[in-house]
C-alpha positions in Angstrom: 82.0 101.3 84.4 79.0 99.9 86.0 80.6 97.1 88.0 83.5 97.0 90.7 84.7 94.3 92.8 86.5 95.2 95.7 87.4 94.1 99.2 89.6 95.2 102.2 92.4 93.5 102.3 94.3 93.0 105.5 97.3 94.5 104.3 98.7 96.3 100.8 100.8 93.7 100.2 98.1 90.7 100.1 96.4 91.1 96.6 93.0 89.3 96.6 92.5 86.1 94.1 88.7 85.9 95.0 88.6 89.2 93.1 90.9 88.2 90.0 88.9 85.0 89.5 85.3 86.8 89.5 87.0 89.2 87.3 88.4 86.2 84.9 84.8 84.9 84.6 82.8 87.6 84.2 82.3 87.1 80.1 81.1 90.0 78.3 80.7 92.2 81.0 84.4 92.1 81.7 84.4 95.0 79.3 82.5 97.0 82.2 83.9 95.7 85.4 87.2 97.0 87.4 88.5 95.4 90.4 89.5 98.0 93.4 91.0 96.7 96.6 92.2 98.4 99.5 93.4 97.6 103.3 91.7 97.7 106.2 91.9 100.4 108.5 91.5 103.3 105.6 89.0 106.3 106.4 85.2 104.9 105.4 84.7 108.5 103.4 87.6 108.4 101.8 86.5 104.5 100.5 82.9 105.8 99.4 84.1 109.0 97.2 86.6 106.8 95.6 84.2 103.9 95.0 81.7 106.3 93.8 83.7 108.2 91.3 82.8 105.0 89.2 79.4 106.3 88.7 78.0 107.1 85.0 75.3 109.6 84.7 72.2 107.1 83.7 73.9 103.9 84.1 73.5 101.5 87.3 76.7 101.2 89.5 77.1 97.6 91.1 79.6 97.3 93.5 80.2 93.4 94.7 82.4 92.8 98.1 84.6 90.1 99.5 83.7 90.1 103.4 85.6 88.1 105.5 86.7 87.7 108.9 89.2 90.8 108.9 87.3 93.2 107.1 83.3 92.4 107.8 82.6 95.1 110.8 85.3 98.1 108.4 82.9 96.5 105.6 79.6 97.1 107.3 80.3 100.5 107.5 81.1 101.6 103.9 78.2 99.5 102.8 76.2 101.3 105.5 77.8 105.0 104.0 77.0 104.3 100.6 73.2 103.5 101.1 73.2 106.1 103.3 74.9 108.8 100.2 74.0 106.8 97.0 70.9 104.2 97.8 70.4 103.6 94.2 74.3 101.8 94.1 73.6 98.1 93.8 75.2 96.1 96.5 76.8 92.7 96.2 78.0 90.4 99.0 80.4 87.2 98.7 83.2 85.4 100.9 83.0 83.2 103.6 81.9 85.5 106.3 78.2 86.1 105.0 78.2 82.6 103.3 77.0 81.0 106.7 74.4 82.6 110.0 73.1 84.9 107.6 70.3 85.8 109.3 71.7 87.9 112.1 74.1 89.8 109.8 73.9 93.6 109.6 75.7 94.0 106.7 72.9 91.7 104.9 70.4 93.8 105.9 72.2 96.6 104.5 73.0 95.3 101.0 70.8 94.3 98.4 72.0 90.6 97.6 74.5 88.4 98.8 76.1 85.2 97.2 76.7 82.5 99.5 79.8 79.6 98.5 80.9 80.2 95.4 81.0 82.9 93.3 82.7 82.4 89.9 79.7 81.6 87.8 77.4 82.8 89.8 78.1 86.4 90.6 78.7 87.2 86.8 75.2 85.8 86.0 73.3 87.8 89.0 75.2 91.3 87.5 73.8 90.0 84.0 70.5 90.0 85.7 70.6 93.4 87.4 71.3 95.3 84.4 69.8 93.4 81.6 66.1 91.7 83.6 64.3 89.8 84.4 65.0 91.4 87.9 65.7 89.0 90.6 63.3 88.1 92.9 65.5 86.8 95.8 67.8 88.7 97.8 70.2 85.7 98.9 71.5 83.6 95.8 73.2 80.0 96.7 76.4 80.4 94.5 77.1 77.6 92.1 79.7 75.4 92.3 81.0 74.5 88.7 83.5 72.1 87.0 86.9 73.4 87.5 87.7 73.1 83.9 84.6 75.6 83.3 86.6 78.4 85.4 88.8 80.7 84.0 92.1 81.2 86.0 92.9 84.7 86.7 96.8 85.0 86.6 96.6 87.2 84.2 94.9 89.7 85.9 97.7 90.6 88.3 99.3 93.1 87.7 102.5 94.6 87.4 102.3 96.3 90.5 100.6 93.5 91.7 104.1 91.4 90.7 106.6 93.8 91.8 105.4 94.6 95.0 102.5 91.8 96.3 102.4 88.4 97.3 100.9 86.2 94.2 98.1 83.6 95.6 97.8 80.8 93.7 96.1 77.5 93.9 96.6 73.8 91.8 93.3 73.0 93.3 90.1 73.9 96.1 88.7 72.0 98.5 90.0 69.7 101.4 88.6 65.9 101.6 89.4 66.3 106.1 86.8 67.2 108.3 88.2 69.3 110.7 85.7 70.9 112.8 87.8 74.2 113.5 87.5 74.9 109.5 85.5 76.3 106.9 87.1 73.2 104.4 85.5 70.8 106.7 81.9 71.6 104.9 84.1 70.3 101.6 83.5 66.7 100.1 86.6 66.6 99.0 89.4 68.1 96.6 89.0 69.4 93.3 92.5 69.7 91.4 92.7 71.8 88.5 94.6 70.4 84.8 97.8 70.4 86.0 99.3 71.5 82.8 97.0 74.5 82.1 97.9 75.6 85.9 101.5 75.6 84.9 101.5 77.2 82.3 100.0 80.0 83.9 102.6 79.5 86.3 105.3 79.7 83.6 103.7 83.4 82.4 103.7 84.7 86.0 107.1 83.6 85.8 108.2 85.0 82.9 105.9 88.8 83.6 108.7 88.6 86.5 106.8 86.9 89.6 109.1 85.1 91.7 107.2 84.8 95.2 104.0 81.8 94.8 101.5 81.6 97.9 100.0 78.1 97.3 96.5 78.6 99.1 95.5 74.8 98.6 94.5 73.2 101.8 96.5 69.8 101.0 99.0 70.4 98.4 101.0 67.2 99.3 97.5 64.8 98.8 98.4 63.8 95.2 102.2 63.6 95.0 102.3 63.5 91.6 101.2 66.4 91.2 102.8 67.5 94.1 105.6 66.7 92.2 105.2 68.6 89.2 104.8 71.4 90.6 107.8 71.7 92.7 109.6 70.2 89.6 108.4 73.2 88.0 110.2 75.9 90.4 113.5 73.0 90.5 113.7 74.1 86.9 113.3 77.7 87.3 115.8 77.9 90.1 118.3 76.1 88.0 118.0 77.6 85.3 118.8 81.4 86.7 120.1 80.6 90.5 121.0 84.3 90.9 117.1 85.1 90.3 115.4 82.5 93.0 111.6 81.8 93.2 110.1 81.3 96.4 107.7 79.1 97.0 105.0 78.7 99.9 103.3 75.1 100.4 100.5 74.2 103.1 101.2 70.4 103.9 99.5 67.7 105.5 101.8 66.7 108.5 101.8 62.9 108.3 102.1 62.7 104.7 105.7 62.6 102.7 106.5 59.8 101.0 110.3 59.3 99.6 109.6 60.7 96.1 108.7 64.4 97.9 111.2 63.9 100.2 113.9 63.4 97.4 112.3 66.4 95.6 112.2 68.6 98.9 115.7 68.0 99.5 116.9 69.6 96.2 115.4 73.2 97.1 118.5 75.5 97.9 118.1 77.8 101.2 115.8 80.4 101.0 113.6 79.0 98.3 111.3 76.8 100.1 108.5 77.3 103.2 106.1 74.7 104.1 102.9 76.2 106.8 102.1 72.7 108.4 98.9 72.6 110.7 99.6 70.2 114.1 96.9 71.8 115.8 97.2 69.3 118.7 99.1 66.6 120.0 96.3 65.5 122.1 94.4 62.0 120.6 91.5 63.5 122.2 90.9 66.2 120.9 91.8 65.7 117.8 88.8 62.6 117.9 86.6 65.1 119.6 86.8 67.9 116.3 87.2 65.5 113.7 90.9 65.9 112.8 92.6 62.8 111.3 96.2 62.6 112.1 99.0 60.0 112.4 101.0 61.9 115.6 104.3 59.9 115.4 104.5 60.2 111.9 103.9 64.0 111.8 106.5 64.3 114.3 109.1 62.3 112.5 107.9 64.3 109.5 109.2 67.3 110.8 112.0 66.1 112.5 113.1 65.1 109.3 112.4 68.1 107.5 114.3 70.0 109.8 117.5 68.1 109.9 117.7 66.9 106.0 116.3 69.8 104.4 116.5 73.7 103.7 112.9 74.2 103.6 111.7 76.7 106.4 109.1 75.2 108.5 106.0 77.3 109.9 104.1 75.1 112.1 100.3 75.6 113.9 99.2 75.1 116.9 95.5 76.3 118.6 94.9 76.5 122.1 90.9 76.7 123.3 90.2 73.2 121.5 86.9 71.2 123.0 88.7 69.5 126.0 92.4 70.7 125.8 93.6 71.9 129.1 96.4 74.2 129.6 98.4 71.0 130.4 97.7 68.8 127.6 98.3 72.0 125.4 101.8 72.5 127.3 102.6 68.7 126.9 102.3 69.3 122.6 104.0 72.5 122.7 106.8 71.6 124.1 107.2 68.4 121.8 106.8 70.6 119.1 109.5 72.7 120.6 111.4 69.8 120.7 110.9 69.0 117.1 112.8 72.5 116.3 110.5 74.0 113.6 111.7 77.5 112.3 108.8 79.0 113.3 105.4 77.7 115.9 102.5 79.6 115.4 100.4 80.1 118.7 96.7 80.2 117.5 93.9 80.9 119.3 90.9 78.9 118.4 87.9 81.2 116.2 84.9 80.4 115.7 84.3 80.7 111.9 80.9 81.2 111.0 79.7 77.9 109.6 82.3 75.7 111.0 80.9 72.4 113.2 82.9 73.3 116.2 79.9 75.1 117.5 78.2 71.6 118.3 80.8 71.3 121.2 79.4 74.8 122.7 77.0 73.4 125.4 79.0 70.0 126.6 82.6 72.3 126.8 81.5 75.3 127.9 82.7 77.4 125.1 82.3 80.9 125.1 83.3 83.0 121.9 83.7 86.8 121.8 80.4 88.3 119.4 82.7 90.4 117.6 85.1 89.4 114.8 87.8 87.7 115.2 85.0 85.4 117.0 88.0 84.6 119.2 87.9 82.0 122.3 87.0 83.3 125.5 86.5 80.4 127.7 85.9 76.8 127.9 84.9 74.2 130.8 88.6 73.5 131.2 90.4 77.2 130.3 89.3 79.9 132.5 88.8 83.8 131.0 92.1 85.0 132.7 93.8 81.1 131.8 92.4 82.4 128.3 94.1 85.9 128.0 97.3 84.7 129.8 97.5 82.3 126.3 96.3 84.9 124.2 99.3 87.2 126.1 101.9 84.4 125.6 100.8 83.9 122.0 101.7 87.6 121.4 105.1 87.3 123.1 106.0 84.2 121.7 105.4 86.0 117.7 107.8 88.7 119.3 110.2 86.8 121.0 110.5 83.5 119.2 109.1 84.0 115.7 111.0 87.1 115.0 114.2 85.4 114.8 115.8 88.0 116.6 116.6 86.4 119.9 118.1 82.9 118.0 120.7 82.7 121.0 119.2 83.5 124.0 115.5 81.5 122.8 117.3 78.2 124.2 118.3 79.6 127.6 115.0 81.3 128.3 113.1 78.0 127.2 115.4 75.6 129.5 114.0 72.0 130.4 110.4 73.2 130.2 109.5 75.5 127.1 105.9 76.4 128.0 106.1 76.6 131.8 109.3 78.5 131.5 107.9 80.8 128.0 104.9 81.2 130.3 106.4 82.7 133.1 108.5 85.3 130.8 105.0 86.3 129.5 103.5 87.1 132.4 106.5 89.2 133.5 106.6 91.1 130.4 103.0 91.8 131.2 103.5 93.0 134.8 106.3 95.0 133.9 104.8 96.8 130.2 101.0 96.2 130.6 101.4 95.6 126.7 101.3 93.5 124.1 102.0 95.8 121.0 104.2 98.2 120.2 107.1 97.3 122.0 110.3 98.7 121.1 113.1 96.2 119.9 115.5 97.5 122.0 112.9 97.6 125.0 111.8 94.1 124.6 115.7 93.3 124.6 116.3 95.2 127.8 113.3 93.0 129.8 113.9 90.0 128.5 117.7 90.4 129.4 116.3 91.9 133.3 114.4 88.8 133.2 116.8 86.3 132.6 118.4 87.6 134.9 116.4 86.9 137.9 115.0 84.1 136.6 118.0 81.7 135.1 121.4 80.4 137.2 123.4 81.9 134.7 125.3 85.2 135.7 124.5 88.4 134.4 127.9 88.7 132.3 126.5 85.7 130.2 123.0 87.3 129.8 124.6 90.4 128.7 126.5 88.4 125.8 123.6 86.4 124.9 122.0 89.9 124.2 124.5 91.6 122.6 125.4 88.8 120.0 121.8 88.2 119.0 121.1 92.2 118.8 123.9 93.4 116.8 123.3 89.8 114.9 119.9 91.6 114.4 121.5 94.6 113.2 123.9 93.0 110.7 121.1 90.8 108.8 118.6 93.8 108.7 121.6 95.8 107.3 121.4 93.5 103.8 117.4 93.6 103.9 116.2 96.9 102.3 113.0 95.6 103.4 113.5 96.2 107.3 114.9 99.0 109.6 118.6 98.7 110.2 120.0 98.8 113.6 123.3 100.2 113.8 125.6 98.9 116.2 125.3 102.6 118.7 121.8 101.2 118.8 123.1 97.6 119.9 125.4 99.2 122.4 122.3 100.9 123.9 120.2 97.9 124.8 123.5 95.9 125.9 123.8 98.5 128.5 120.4 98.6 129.2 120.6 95.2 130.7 121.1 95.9 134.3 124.6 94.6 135.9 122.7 94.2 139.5 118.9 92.3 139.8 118.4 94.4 142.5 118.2 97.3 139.7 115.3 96.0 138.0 111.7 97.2 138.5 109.0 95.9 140.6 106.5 93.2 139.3 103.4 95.1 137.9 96.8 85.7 117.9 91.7 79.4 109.9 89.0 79.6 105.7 89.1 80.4 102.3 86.3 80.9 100.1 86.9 81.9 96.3 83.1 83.9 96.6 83.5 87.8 96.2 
């Protein structure tokens, strides 16, 4: 078993389809090759005896990585173990984090080759080199970028574990033909699709080996609606045929894009079947000129108006704060039109700066300063202040709790008011004075001071606060009770944090979260 291709995922349930496609194309070598994944945050000793227990007496071990942005510095550690233990174990980097700036990377230094772009053909090829000559004579290999019809697609190579338990990544095609500065895709010329037919008929075995959850990882699945079309006539076909055993689907969409056909197609998708990740970013003309981003505003808007009110589909929508030249204004002016629009679900993201992406050409001019470490997460700009910056970093946090959870459907509304971000702000802060914490916060904690906070900051009396509470907690309670998935709350719980809502203010306590490469 002389090859392994592993990675650390960000969590046990992601399974990695850089991995399974390398794996797909490795030819004869498959034979000798083994993927192992695991997640992040694992003991770095633990990783290295289990890697090495691959090892043949004799034989050369090659073990190729997937780095990326969540895993690089957890990465550059086990690399660094297992030269230090077993320097005669071959080395292989791939994935977008050392793809780009590879000169001032550790974990390059520490390896003993590294595959930049893509990997499919290319990583097979360098193992074929390794352990059958000539020898290679460079260290960093430019990964070549084939024909899609000359890649084998890896479906197959989940497993059933993988199916039972994971989320299935798929893609109808790579690439993105936009140019936005904030993402790796923006280096793309434009989008490759793969045969549509082959792709579903890999579909139609995942299907039938029992998948029912599809992550669509293409950048702009709604580009060419007719294949857009086919696809989702696909899972239209599969939920009609066995209703009591739904697929679900996940789709990233371009916002100003969805002609009648899709619409007519979207609308047939029962409840619970259908979520669509669409990227806004900003509402701001300016900006979006400034990095690149092409977008028709009213027609995104109407978009997702529409989606909202004439279909089931459930809508996750993105926003990034720390833009070149957004203010902490003009980013309050697009969130709350987006709040307006009523998505299921806003996603407050902070702006990174991948490695590779153009974005770092507005450094100098907008005075943007990125942490060194990964996430490479905003710190400052010329018009967002280092405390401005945390308080939105704060709020972001909050808002995943409060708003994205679902869990406070009733009383979202009152605390939002006339003026979602100003108002949304000013709970954040208070939840920060009052908890110095943005983690770990109890359920019925966070219930307790958000209920002491509407309290002193809203006209309505405390009796109403205390209902709004109460009927989205035990609400809570009663849909967790039919997900075997999440904790229940039982309603002796509920009672708890309704009485934990004080009946007098004067009881309350003084004021104290963008790339994909196919590589490794």
């Amino acid at each position: 078993m002389p090859i392994l291709l592993s990675t650390l995922n960000a969590r046990y349930a992601h399974a990695s389809l850089g991995l399974r496609y390398l794996y797909a194309n490795m030819g004869e070598l498959q034979a000798q090759t083994r993927i192992q994944e695991f997640v992040i945050g694992a003991k770095t000793t633990d990783l290295v005896e289990k890697l090495l227990a691959a090892q043949v007496p004799g034989q050369k071990l090659i073990i190729g990585f997937g780095v990326y942005i969540w895993n690089v510095e957890e990465t550059t550690r086990l690399v660094a173990l297992i030269k230090r233990v077993a320097p005669q174990v071959v080395i292989v980097l791939g994935g977008p984090e050392v793809s780009y700036e590879t000169q001032e990377q550790e974990i390059i230094r520490l390896a003993d080759y590294v595959i930049t772009g893509w990997g499919d053909v290319s990583f097979p090829a360098l193992c074929q080199q390794i352990l059958n000559g000539p020898q290679p004579l460079m260290r960093q290999h430019a990964g070549v970028q084939p024909a899609l019809k000359d890649i084998a697609l890896p479906y197959e190579y989940y497993s059933a574990e993988d199916i039972k338990h994971r989320t299935i990544y798929v893609e109808a095609s790579r690439g993105c033909p936009f140019k936005c500065e904030f993402c790796l895709s923006a280096l793309d010329k434009t989008a490759w699709p793969f045969d549509i037919a082959l792709f579903l008929s890999q579909m139609e075995q995942l299907h039938a080996r029992g998948a029912r959850l599809f992550k669509f990882v293409d950048r702009t699945f709604n580009l060419n609606i007719k294949t857009s079309l086919k696809i989702m006539q696909f899972f239209l076909d599969k939920l009609a045929a066995k209703p009591e055993d739904p697929v679900f689907a996940h789709f990233e969409v371009v916002p100003d894009h969805l002609p009648e056909a899709l619409k007519e197609s979207i609308q047939k998708f029962p409840p619970g079947t259908l979520q669509f990740e669409i990227g806004i970013q900003s509402f701001n003309p300016e900006v979006q000129a400034r990095v690149s981003r092409k977008q028709d505003n009213e027609k995104a808007a109407e978009n997702i108006r529409w989606l909202c009110q004439h279909s089931n589909a459930h809508l996750h929508v993105d926003l990034i704060a720390g833009l070149p030249g957004e203010t902490i204004a003009s980013f309050a002016q697009g969130f709350d039109r987006l709040v307006a629009l009523q998505p299921h679900e806003i996603q407050f993201g902070i702006l990174k700066r991948l490695r590779g992406t153009p974005i770092i050409r507005h450094t100098q001019d907008f005075e943007m300063v990125f942490d060194p470490y990964p996430p490479y997460t905003i710190l400052a700009t010329k018009h967002i202040n280092f405390g401005e910056m945390q308080r939105l970093i704060r709020f972001a946090r909050y808002w995943d709790m409060v708003a994205n959870s679902g869990r406070f459907t009733h009383t979202l509304p009152v605390i939002l008011g006339a003026s979602p971000f100003e108002r949304f702000m000013q709970l954040s802060d208070w939840l920060y004075a009052h908890t110095d914490a943005t983690h770990k916060i109890a359920l019925d904690r966070l219930a307790k001071l958000v209920g002491q906070w509407l309290i002193t900051a809203s006209s309505i009396s405390e009796h109403e606060v205390r209902a709004l509470i109460a009927s989205d907690y035990e609400g809570d309670a009663q849909h967790q009770q039919g997900n075997r998935k999440e904790k229940k709350i039982d309603k002796k719980a509920s009672a708890t944090v309704i009485a934990a809502v004080p009946t007098s203010s004067t009881g309350s306590a003084a004021p104290q979260r963008q790339a994909r490469h196919l590589a490794l």
